[in-house]
C-alpha positions as CSV (number, residue, x, y, z in Angstrom):
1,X,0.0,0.0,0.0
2,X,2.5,2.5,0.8
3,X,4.0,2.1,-2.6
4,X,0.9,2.7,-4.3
5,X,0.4,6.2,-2.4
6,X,3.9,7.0,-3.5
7,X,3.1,6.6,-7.0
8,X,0.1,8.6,-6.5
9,X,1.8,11.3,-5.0
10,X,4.5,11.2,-7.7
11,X,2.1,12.6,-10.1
12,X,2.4,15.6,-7.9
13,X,5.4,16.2,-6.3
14,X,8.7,14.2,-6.3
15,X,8.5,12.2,-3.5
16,X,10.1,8.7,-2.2
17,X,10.9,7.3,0.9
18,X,14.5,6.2,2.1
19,X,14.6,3.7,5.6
20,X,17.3,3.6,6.9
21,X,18.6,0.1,7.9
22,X,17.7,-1.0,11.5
23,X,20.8,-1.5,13.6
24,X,23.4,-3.9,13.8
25,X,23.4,-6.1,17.3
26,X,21.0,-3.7,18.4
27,X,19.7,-5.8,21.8
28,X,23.4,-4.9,23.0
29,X,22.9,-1.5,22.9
30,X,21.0,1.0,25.2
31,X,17.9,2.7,24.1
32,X,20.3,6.2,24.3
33,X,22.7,4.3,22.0
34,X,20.3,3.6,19.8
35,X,18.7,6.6,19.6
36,X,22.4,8.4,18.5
37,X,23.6,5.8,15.7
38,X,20.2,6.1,14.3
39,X,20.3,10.0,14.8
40,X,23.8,10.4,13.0
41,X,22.4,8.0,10.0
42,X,19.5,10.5,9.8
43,X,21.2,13.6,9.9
44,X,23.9,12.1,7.1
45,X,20.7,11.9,4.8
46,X,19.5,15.7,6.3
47,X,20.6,17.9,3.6
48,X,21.6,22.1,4.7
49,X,18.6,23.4,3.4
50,X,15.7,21.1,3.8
51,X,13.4,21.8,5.8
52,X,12.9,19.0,8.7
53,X,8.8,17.8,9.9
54,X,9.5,15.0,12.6
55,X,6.5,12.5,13.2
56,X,6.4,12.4,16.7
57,X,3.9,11.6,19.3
58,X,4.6,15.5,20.8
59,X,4.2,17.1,17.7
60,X,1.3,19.4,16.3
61,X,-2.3,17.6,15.1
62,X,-4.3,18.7,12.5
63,X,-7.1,18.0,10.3
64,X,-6.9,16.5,7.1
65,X,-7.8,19.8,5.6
66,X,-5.8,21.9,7.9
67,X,-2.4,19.5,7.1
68,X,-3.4,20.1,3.6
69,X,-2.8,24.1,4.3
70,X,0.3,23.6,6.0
71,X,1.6,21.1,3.1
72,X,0.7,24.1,0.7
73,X,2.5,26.5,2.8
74,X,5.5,24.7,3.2
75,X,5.5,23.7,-0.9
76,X,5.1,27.5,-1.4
77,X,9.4,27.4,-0.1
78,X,10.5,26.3,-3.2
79,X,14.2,26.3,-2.6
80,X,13.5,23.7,0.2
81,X,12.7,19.7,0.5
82,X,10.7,18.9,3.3
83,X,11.9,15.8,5.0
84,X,9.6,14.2,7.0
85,X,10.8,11.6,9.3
86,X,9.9,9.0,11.5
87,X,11.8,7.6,14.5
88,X,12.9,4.6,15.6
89,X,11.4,2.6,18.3
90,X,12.8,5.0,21.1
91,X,12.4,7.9,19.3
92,X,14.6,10.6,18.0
93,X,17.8,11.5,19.4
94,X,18.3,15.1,20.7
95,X,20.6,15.8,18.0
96,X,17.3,15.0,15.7
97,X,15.4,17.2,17.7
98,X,17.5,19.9,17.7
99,X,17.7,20.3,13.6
100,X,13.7,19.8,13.4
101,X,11.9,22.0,12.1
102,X,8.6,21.0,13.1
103,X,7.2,18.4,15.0
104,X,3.9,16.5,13.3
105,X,1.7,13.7,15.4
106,X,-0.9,11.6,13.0
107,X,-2.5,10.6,16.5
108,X,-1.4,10.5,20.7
109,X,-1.5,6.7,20.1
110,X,1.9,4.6,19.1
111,X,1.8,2.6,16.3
112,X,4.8,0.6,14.4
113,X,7.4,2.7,12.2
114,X,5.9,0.8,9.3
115,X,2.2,1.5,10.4
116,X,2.9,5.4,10.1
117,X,4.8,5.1,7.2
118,X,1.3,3.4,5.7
119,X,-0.8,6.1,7.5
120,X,1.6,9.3,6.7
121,X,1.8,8.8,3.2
122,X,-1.5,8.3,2.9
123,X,-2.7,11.6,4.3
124,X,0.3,13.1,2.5
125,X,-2.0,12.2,-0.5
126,X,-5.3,13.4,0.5
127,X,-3.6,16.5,1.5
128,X,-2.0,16.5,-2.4
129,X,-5.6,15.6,-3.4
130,X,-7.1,18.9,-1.4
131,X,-4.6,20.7,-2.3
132,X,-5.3,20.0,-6.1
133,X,-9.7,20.3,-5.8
134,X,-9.8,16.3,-6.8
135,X,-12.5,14.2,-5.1
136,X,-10.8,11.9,-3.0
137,X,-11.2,13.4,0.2
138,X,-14.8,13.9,1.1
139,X,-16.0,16.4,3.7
């Protein structure tokens, strides 16, 4: 499913979406460890100028139409990519935190990397498709 959203939304905007590979001997490491091996792979991918929308459970909540405003706002900076990222199981690292430049919850309940993944790109879409006047989104 979440490849089919990214070909829809490749009709609008480029678009794709890089994972990063989980960590080697992982169990051995602390939950602070992990979050700082997966923060500096992050940031490696984190280019100067983009501009950086963490999905986290202590980010902002909107609507469907009012995420579809701020994805129109944020398209409107043409000289920037906005990267939107999810964390790993323990979150993001403060590094990660610190170069954010928002912070964007689909819900105050947890759900699996890949599960957001599914339900981000998806409303990434209907946003696309509000933004556009098509009829997938229904009020």
């Amino acid at each position: 499913m979440i490849d089919d959203y990214v070909g829809r939304i490749g009709h609008f905007t480029p678009f794709g979406v890089e994972v990063i590979p989980e960590l080697k001997n992982a169990k051995s490491l602390t939950q602070e460890q992990q979050k700082t091996l997966e923060g500096k792979a992050l940031l490696a991918r984190i280019k100067a100028g983009d501009h950086v929308v963490l999905l986290d459970e202590r980010g902002r909540q909107y609507s469907s139409l009012d995420f579809a405003r701020y994805v129109e706002k944020k398209q409107s900076l043409a000289a920037q990519r906005i990267v939107f990222v999810v964390g790993g199981p323990y979150g993001f690292s403060p590094e990660v935190y610190n170069r954010a430049d928002d912070k964007l919850s689909l819900s105050p309940m947890t759900f699996s990397h890949q599960m957001i993944r599914l339900l981000f790109v998806e409303q990434y879409y209907r946003a696309l498709t509000i933004i556009n006047h098509l009829p997938y989104h229904h009020e």
